[in-house]
Every structure is written in C-alpha cells, then in structure tokens.
PDB file of N, CA, C and O in Angstrom:
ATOM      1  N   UNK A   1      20.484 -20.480 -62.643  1.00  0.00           N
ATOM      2  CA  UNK A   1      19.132 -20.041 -62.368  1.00  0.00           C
ATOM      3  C   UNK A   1      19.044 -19.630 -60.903  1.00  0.00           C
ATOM      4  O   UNK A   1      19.609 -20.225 -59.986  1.00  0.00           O
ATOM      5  N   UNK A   2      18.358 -18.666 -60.796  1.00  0.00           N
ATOM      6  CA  UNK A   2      17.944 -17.839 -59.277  1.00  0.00           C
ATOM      7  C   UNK A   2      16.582 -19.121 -59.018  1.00  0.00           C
ATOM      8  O   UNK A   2      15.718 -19.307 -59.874  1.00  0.00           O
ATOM      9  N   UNK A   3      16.636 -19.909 -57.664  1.00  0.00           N
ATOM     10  CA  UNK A   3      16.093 -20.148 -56.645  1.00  0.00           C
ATOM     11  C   UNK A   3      15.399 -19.321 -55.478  1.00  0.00           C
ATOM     12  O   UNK A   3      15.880 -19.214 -54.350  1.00  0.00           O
ATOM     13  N   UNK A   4      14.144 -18.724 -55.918  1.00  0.00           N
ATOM     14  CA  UNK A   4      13.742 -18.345 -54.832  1.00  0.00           C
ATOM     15  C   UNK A   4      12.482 -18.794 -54.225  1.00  0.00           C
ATOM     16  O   UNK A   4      11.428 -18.781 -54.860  1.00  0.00           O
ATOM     17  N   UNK A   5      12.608 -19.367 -52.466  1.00  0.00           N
ATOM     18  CA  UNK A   5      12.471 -19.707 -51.803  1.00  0.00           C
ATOM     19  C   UNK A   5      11.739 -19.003 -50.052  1.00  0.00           C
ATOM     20  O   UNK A   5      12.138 -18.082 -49.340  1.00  0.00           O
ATOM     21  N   UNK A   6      10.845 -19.730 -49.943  1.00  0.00           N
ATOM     22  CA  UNK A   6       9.938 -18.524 -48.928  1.00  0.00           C
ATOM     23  C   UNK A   6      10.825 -19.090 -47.933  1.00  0.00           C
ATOM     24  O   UNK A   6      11.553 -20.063 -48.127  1.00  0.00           O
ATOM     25  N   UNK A   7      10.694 -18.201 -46.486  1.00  0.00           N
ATOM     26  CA  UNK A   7      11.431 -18.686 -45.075  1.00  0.00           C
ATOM     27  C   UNK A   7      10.925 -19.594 -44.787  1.00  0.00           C
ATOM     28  O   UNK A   7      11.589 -20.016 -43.841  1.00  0.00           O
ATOM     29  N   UNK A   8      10.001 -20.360 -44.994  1.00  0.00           N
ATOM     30  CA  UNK A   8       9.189 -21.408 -44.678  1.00  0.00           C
ATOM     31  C   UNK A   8       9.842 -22.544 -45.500  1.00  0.00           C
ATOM     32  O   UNK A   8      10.122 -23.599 -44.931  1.00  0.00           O
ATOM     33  N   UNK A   9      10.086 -22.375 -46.766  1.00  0.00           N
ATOM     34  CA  UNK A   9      10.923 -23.394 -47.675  1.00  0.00           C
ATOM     35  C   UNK A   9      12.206 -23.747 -46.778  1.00  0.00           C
ATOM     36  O   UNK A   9      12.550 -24.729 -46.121  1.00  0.00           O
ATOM     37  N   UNK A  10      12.757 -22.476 -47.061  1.00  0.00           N
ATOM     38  CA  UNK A  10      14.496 -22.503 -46.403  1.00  0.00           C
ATOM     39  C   UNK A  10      13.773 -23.487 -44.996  1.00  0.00           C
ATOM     40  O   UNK A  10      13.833 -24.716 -45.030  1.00  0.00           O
ATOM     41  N   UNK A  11      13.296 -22.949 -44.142  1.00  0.00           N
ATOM     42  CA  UNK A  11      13.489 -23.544 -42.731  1.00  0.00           C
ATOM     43  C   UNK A  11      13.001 -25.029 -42.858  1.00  0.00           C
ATOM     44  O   UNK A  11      12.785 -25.554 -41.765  1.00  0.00           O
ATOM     45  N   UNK A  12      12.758 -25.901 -44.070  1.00  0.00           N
ATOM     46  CA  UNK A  12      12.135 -27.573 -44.146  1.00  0.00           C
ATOM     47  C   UNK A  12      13.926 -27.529 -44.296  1.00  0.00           C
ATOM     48  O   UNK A  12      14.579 -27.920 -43.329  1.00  0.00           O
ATOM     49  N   UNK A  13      14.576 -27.087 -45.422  1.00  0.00           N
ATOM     50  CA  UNK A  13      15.713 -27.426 -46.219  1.00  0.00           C
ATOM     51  C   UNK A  13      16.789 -27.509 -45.352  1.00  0.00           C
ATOM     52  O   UNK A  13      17.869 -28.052 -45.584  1.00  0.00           O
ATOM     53  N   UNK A  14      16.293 -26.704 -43.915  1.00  0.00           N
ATOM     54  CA  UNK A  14      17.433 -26.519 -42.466  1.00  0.00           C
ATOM     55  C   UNK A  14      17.207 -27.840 -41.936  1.00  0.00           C
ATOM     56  O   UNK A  14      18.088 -28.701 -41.922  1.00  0.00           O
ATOM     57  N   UNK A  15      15.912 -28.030 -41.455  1.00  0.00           N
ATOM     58  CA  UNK A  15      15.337 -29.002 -40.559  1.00  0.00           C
ATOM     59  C   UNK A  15      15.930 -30.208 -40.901  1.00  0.00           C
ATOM     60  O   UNK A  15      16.115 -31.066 -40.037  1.00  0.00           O
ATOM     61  N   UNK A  16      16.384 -30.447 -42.545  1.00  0.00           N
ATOM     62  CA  UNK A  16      16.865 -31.952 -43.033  1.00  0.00           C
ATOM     63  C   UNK A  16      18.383 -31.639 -43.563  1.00  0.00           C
ATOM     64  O   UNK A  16      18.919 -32.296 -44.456  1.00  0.00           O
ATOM     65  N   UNK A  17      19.046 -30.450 -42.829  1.00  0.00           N
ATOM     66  CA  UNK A  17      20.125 -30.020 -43.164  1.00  0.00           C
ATOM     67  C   UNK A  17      20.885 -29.872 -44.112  1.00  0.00           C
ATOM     68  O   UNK A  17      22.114 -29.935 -44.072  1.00  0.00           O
ATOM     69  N   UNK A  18      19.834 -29.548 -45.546  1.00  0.00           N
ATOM     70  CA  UNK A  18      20.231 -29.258 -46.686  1.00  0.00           C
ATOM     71  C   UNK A  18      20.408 -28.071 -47.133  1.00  0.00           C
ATOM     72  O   UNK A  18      19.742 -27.074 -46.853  1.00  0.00           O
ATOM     73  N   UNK A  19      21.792 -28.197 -48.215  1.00  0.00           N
ATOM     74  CA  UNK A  19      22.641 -26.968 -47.890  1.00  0.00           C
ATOM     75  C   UNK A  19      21.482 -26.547 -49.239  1.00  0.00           C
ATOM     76  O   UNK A  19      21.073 -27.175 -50.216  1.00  0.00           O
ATOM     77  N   UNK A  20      21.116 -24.533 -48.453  1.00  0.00           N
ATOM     78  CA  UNK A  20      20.296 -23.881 -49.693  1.00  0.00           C
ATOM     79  C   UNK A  20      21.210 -22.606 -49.331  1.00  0.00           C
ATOM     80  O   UNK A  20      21.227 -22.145 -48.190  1.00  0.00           O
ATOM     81  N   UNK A  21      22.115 -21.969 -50.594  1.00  0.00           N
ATOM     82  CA  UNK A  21      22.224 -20.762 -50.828  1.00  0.00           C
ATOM     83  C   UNK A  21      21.438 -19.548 -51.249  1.00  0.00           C
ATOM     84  O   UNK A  21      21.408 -19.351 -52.464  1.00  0.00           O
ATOM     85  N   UNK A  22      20.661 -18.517 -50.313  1.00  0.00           N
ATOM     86  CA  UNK A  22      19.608 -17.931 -50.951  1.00  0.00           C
ATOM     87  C   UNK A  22      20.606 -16.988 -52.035  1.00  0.00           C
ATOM     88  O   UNK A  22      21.801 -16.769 -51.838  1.00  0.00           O
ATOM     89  N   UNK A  23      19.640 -16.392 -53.464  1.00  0.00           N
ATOM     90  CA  UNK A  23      20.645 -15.760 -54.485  1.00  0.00           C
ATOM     91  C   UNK A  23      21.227 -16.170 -54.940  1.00  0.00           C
ATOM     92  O   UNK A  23      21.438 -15.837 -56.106  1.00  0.00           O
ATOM     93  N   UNK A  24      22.104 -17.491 -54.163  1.00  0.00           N
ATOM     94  CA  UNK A  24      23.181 -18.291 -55.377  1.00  0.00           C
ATOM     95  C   UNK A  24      22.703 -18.238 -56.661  1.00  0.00           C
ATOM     96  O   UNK A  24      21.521 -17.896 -56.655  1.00  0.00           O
ATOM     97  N   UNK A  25      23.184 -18.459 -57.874  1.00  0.00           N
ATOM     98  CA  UNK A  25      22.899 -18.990 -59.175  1.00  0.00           C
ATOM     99  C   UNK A  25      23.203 -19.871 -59.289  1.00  0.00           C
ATOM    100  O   UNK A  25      24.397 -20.141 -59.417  1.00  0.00           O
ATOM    101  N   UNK A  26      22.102 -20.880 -59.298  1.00  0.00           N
ATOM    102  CA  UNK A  26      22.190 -22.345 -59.790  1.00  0.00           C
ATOM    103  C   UNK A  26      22.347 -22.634 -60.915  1.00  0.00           C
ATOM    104  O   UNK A  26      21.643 -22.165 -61.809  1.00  0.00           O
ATOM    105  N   UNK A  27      23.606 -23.731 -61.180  1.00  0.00           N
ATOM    106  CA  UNK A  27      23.645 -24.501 -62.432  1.00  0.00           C
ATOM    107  C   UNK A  27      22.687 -25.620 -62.479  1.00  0.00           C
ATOM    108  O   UNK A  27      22.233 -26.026 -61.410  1.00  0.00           O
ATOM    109  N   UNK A  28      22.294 -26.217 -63.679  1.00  0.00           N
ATOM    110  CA  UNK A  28      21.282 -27.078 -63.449  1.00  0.00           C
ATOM    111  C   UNK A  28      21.494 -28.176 -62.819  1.00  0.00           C
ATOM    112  O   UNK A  28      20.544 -28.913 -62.555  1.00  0.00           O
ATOM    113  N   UNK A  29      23.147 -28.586 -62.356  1.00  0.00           N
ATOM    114  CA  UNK A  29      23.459 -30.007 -61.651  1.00  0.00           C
ATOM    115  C   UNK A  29      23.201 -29.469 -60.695  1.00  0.00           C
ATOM    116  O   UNK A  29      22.554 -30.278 -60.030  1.00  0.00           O
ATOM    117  N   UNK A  30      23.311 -28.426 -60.084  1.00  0.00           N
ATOM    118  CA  UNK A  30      23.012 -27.991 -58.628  1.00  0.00           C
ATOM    119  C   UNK A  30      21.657 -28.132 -58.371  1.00  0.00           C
ATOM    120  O   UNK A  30      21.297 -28.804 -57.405  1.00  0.00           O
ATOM    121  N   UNK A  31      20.713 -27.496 -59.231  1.00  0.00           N
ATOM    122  CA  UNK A  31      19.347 -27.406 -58.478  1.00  0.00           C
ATOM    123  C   UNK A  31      18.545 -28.734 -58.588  1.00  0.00           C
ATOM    124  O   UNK A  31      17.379 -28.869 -58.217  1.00  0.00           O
ATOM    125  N   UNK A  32      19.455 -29.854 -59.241  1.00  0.00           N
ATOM    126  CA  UNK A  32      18.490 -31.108 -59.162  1.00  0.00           C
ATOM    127  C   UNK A  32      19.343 -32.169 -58.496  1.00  0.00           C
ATOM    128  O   UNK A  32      19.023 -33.350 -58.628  1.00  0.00           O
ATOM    129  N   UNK A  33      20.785 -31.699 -57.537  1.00  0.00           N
ATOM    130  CA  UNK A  33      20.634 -31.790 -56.376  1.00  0.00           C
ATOM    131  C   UNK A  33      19.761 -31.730 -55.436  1.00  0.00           C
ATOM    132  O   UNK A  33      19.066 -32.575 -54.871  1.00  0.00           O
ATOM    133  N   UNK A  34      19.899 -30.526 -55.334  1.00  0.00           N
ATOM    134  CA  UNK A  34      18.821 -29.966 -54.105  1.00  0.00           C
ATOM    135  C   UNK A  34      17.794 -31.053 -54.557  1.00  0.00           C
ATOM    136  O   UNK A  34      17.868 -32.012 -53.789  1.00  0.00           O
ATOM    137  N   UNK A  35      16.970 -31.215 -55.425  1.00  0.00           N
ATOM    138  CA  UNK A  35      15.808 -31.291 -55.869  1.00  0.00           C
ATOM    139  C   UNK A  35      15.574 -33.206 -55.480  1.00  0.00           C
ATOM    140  O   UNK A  35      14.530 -33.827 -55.278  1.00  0.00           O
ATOM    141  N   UNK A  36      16.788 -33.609 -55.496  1.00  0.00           N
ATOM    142  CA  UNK A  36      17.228 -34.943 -55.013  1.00  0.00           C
ATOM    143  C   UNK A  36      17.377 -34.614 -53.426  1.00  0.00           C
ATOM    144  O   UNK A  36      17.045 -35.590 -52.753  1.00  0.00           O
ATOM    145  N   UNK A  37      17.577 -34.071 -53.051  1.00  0.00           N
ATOM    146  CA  UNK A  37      17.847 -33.900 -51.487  1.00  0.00           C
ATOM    147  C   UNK A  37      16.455 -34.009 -50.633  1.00  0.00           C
ATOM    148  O   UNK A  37      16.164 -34.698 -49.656  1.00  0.00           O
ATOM    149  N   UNK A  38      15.585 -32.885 -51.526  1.00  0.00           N
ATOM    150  CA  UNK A  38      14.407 -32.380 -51.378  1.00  0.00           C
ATOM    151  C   UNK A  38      13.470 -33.336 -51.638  1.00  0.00           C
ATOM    152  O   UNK A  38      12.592 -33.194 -50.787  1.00  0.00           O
ATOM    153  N   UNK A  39      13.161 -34.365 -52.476  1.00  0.00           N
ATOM    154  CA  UNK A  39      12.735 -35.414 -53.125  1.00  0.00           C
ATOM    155  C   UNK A  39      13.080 -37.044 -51.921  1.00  0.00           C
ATOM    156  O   UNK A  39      12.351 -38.002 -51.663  1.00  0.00           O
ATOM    157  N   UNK A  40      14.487 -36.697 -51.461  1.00  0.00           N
ATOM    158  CA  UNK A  40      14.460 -38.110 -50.311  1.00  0.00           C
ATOM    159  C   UNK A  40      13.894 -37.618 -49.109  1.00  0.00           C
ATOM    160  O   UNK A  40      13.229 -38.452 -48.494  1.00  0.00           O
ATOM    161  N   UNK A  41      13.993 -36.310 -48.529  1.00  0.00           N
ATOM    162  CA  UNK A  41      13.569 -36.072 -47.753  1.00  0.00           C
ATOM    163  C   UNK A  41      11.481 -36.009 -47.645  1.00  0.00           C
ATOM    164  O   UNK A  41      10.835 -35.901 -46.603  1.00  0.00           O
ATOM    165  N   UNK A  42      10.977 -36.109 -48.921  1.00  0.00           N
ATOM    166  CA  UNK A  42       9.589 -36.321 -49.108  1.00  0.00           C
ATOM    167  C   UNK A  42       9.192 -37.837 -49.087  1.00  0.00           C
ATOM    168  O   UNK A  42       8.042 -38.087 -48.724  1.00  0.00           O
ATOM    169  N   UNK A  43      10.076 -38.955 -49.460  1.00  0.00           N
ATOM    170  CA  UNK A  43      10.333 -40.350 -49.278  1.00  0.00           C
ATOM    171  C   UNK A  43      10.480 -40.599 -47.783  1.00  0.00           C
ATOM    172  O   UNK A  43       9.754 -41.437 -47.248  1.00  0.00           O
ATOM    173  N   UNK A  44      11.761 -39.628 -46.787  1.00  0.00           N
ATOM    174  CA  UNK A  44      11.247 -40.438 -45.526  1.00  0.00           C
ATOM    175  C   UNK A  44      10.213 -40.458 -45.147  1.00  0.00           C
ATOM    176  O   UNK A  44       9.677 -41.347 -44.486  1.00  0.00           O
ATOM    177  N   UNK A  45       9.595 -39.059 -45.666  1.00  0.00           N
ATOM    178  CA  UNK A  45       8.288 -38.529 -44.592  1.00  0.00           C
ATOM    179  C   UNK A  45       7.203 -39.525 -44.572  1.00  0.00           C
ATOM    180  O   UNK A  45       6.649 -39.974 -43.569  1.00  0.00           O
ATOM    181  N   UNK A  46       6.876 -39.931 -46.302  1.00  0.00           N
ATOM    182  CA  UNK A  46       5.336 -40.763 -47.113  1.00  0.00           C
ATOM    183  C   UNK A  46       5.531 -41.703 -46.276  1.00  0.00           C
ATOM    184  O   UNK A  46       4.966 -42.615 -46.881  1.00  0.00           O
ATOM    185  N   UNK A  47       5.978 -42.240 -45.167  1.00  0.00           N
ATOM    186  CA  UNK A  47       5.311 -43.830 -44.617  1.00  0.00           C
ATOM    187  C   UNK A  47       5.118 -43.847 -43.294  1.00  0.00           C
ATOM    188  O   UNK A  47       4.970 -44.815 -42.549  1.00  0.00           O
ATOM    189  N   UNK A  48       5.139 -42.009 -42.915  1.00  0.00           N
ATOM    190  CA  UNK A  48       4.586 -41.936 -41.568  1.00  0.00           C
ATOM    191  C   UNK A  48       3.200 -41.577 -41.420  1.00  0.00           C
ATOM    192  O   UNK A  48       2.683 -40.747 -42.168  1.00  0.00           O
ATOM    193  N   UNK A  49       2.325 -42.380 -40.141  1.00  0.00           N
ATOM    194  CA  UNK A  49       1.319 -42.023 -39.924  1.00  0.00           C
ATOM    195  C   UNK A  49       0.198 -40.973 -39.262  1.00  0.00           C
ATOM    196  O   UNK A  49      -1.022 -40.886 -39.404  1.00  0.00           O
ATOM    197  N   UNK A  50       0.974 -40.369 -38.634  1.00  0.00           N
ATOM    198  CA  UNK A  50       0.982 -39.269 -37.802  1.00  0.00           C
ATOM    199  C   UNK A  50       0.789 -38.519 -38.493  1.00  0.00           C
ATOM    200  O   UNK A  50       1.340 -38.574 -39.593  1.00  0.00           O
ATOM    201  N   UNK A  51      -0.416 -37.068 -38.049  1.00  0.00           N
ATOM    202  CA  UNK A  51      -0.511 -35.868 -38.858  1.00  0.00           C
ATOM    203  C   UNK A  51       0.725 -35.040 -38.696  1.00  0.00           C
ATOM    204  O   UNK A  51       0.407 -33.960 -39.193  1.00  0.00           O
ATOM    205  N   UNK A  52       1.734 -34.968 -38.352  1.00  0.00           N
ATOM    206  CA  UNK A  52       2.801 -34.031 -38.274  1.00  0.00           C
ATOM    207  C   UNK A  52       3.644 -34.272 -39.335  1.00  0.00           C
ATOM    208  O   UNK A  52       3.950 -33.480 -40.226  1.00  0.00           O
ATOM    209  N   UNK A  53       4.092 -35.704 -39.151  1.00  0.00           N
ATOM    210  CA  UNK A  53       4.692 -36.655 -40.329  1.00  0.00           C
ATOM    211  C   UNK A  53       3.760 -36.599 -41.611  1.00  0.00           C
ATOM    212  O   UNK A  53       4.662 -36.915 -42.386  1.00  0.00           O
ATOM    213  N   UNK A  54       3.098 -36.506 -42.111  1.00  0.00           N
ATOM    214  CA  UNK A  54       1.875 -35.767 -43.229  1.00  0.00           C
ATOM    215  C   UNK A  54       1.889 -34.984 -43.512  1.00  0.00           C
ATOM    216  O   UNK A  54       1.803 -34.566 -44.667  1.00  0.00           O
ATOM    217  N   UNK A  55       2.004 -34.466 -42.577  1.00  0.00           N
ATOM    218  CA  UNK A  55       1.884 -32.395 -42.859  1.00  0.00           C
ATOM    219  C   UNK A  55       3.912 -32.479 -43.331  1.00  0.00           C
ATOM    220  O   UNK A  55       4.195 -31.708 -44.247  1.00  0.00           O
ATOM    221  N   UNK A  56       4.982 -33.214 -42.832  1.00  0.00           N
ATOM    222  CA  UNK A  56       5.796 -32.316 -43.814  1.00  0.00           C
ATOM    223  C   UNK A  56       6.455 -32.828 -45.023  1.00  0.00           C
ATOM    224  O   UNK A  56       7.235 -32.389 -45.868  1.00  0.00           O
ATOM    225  N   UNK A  57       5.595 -34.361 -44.679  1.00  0.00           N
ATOM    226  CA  UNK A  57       5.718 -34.906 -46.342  1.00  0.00           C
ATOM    227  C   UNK A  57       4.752 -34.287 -47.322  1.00  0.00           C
ATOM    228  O   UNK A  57       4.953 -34.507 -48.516  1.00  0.00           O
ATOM    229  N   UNK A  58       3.800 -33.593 -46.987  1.00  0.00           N
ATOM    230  CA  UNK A  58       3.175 -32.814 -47.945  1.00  0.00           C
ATOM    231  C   UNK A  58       3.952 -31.184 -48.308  1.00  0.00           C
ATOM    232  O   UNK A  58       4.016 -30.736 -49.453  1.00  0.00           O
ATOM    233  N   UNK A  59       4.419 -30.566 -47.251  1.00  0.00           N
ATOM    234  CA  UNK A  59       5.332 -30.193 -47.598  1.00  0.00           C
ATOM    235  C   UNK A  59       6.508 -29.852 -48.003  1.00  0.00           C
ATOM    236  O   UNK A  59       6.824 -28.729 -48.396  1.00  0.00           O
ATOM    237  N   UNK A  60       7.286 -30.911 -47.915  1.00  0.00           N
ATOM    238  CA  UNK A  60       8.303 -31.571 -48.989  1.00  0.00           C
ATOM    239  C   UNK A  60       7.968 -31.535 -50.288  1.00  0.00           C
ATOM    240  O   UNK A  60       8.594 -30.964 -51.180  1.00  0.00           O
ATOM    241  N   UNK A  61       6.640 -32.355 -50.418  1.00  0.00           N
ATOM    242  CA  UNK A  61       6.439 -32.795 -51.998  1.00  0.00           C
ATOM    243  C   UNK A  61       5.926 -31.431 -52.542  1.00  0.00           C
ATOM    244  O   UNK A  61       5.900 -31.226 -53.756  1.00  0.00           O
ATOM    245  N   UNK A  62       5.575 -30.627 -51.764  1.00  0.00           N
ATOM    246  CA  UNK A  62       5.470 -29.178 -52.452  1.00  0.00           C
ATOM    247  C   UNK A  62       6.376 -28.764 -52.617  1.00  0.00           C
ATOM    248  O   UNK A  62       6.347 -29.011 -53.822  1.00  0.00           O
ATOM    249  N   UNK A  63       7.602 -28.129 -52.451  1.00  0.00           N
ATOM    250  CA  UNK A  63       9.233 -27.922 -52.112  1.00  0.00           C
ATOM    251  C   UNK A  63       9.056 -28.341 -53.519  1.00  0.00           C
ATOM    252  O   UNK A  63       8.565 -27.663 -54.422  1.00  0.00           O
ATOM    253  N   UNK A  64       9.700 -30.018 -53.616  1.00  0.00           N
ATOM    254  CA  UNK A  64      10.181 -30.768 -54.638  1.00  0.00           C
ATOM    255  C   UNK A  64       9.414 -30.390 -55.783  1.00  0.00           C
ATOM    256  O   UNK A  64       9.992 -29.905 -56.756  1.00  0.00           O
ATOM    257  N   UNK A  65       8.142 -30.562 -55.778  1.00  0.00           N
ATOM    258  CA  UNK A  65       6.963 -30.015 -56.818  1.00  0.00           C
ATOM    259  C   UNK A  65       7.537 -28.468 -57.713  1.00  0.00           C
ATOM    260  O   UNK A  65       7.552 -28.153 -58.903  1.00  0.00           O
ATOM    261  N   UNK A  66       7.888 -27.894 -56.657  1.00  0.00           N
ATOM    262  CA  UNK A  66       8.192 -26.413 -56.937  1.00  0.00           C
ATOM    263  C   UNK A  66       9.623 -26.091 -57.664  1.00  0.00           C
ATOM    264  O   UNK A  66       9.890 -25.282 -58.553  1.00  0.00           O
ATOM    265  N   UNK A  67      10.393 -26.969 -56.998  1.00  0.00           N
ATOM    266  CA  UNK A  67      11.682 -26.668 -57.782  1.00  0.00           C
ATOM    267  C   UNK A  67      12.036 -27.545 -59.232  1.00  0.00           C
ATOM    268  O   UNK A  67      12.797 -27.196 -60.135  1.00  0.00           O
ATOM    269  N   UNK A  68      11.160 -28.883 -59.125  1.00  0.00           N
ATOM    270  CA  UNK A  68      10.828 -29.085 -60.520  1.00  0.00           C
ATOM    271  C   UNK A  68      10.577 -28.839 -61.477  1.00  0.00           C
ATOM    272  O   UNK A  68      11.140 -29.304 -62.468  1.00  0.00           O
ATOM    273  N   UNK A  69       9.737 -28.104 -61.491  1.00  0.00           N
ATOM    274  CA  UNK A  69       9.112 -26.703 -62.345  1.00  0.00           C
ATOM    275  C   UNK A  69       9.919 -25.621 -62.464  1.00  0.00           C
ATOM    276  O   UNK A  69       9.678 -24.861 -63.401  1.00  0.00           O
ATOM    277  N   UNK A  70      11.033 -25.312 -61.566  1.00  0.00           N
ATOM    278  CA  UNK A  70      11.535 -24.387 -61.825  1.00  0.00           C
ATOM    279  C   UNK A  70      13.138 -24.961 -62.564  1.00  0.00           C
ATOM    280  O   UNK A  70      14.068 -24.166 -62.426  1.00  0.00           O
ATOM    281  N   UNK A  71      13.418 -26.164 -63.246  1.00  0.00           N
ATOM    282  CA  UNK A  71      14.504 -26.706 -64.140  1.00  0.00           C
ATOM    283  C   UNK A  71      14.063 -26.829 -65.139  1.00  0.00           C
ATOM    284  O   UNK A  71      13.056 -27.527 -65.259  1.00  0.00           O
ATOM    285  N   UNK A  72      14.504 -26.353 -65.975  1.00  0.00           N
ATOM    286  CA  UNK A  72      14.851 -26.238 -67.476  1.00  0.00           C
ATOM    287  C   UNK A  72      14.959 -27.828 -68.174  1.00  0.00           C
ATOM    288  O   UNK A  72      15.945 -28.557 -68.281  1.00  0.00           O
ATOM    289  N   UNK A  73      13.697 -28.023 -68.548  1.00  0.00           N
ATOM    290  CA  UNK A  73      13.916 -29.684 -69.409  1.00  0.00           C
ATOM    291  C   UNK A  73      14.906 -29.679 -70.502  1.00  0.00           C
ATOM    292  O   UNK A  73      15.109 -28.723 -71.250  1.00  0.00           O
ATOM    293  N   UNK A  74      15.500 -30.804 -70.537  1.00  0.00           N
ATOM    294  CA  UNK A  74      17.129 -30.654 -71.271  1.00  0.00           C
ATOM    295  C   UNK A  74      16.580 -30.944 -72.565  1.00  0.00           C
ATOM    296  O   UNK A  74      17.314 -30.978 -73.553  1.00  0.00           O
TER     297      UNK A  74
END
C-alpha cells in the first residue's frame, strides 16, 4: 500500500527518527510498524504538561489515527 503523507507528517516521523519512505509500497508488516513507531511516540508525548508537549501528542495521535485507517483489517 502507498503511504501518503503531508511534509508536516514526514517532519513529526524525522523529529522521532522514524524511518518513512515517501512512495515506498508498504506491506502490511511494514505500515503497522511505522504505525507502532508512530503510536509510542504518541505514548511519550500523553504525560506531558506543557502546551508544546500537547500540541505533538495530539499530533502524533493524528499521524497514528491516520495510518490506522489506512491498513487493511485482516
């Protein structure tokens, strides 16, 4: 499956140095990798208090939200 991803996505997936191939074709173990990558990185964020720390655990859990939806239920 094609992953596509705004520059704004890609640049969270940099920030927590997770590897995103734009175009690759994902197999489904691959994209729920990521989706695990994407998913701990929304776990560190939820227990900070700070609006910055908020703002990118909310955008994480959008990320994760998004590529969820985009795997094929087995």
């Amino acid at each position: 499956m094609k992953i596509e991803l705004t520059p704004q996505e890609v640049a969270l997936l940099e920030a927590r140095n997770i590897v995103f191939a734009p175009g690759q074709d994902y197999a489904e173990d691959d994209a729920l990798a990521l989706l695990d990558a994407v998913r701990d990185s929304e776990v560190y964020y939820s227990q900070g208090e700070d609006a910055e720390t908020q703002r990118l655990y909310s955008q994480y859990a959008a990320l994760g939200d998004k590529l969820f939806a985009l795997i094929p239920e087995a």
